[in-house]
N, C-alpha and C positions, 0 to 999 in steps of 0.2 A: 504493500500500500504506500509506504513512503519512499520507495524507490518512484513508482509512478507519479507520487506530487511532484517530486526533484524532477522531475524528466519535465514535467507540463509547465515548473517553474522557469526551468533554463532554457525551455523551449518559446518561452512568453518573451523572457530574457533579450536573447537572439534576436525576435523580433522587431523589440523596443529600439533597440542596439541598429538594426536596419533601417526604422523609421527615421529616428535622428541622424543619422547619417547622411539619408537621401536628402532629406531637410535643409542642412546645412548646405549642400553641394547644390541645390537647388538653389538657394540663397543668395548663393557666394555669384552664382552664373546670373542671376537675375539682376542682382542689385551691384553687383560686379564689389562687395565688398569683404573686407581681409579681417578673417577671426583672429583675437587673439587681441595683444595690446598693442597700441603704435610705438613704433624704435623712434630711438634718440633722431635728432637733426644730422642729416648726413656732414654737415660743415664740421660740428661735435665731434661726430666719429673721426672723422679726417685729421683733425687738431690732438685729440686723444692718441692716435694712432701715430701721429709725429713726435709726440712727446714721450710713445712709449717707444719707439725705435731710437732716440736721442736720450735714454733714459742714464747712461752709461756718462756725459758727458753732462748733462742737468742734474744729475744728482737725486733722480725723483722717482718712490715707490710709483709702485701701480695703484696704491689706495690712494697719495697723495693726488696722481695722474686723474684715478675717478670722481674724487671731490670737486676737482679741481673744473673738470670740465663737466661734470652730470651724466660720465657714459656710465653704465658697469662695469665691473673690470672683467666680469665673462662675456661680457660683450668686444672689450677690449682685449683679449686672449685671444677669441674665436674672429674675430677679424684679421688677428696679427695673423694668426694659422694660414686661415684663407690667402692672405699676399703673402707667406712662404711657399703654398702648394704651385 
């Protein structure tokens, strides 16, 4: 008996899980807009990202670097990343 609830429960699951999905995708194509939260000002990232490559000769954390300009610093990481690939 409780294996069958578990089966109709996950199987309801699934579903809900497929509704929301299409939704969103539905959404995004209609209203042409971007889940999630908006990124920093590309100018920021760019300032951020010269002060973390020049870090060695300014003398400055990456926590100082994030204060300093309002990026995050995993923001700041995963960009430096990206222009080393």
């Amino acid at each position: 008996m409780f294996t069958m609830l578990g089966a109709i429960a996950e199987f309801e699951r699934d579903l809900i899980k497929d509704r929301t999905t299409e939704g969103r995708e539905k959404g995004q194509k209609l209203k042409e807009l971007h889940m999630g939260r908006k990124g920093k000002d590309e100018k920021d990232v760019k300032k951020a990202l010269k002060l973390f490559q020049e870090r060695e000769s300014n003398g400055l954390s990456v926590n100082e670097i994030a204060k300093m300009t309002g990026v995050p610093r995993s923001t700041i990481y995963a960009k430096a990343k990206e222009t080393r690939l």
